[in-house]
N, C-alpha and C positions, 0 to 999 in steps of 0.2 A: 504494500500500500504506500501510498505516495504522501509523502508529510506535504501539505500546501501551505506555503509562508508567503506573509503578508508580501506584496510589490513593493518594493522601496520608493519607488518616484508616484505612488498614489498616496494621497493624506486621505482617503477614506478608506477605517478600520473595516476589515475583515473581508478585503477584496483580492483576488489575483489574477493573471493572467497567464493562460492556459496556450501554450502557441503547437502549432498543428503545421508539421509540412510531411509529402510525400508526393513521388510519381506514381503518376498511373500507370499500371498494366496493359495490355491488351484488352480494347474494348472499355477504358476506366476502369479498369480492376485496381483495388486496394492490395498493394504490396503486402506481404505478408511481416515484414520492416521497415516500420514507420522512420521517416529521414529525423525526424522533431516530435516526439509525442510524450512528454514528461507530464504526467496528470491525469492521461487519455489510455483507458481501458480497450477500447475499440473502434475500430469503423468498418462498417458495411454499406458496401454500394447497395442500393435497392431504386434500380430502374436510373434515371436523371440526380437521384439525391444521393449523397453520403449522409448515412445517420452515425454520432459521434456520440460514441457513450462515456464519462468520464470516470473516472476512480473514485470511489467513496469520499467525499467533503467538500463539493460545491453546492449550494442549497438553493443558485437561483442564477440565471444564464442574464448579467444587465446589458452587455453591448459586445460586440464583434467587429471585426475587419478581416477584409482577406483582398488575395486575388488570384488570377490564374495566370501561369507565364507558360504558354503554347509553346509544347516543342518544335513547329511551324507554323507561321502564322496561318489561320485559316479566319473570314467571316462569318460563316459557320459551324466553327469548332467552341469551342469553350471558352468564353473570352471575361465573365467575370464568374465570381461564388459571392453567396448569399443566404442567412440563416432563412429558413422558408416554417423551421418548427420547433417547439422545443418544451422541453417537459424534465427537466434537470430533477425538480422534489422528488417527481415521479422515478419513473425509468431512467434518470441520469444523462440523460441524452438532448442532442440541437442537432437538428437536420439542415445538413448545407445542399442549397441548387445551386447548380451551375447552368449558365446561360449564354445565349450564342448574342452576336451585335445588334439582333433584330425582336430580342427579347424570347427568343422560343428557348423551354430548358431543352438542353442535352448535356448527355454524361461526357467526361473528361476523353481524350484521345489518347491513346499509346504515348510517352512519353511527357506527357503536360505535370505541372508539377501546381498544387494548390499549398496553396500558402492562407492561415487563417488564424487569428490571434481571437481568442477568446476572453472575456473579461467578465469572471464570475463575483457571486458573493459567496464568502464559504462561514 
C-alpha cells in the first residue's frame, strides 16, 4: 500500500497529487508496466475510456490534467484525455476519454503515450 503524503507546493491540508503516465499497446492497450503510477492500483481500457483505480486513501477525485503526445500525429487519433467519470468513495476509481480534434472519443493508438496528473483529497 502506498503511504500518500501531503504535496508540498499545495497549502491545502490533506490533498495530493497522483501523476499517471504510460504507452499504449496495440489497439490502446494498457501496458502491463505503468511508465509513472505511484498511488494507482490499476487501469483498464474499456472501449474509448481508461478507468483508473487508485490505492486505498484518496477519498474524493477535486481536479485533473492531462494530455496525449501521438506517436504520429494523426487528426483522428487521440489528441486530448479527459476525466468523463468518477466514483473514488466508491470503487476508487476516475474514468479518462480520450478524444480525436473533432471531439469524437477514440481509444489511444499503438505507441501514444497519456500523460495525466490527478489531484485528490485523501
Amino acid at each position: 500500500m502506498t503511504n500518500f503524503k501531503q504535496d508540498g507546493a499545495d497549502a491545502q491540508s490533506r490533498t495530493v497529487n497522483v501523476d499517471l503516465v504510460f504507452t499504449a499497446g496495440t489497439s490502446g492497450a494498457v501496458p502491463a508496466a505503468l511508465t509513472v503510477s505511484n498511488g494507482i492500483l490499476s487501469v483498464v481500457k474499456s472501449s474509448n475510456n481508461y478507468v483508473v483505480t487508485f490505492q486505498p486513501g484518496p477519498v474524493a477525485y477535486l481536479n485533473g490534467c492531462g494530455h496525449v503526445i501521438q506517436a504520429s500525429y494523426a487528426a483522428n487519433g487521440a489528441c486530448r484525455v479527459v476525466p468523463s467519470a468518477q466514483d473514488v468513495a466508491g470503487a476508487g476509481t476516475v474514468t479518462l476519454t480520450c478524444y480525436e480534434s473533432d471531439g469524437t472519443a477514440t481509444a489511444l493508438a499503438s505507441g501514444d503515450e497519456l500523460h495525466f496528473t490527478f489531484r485528490m483529497k485523501r
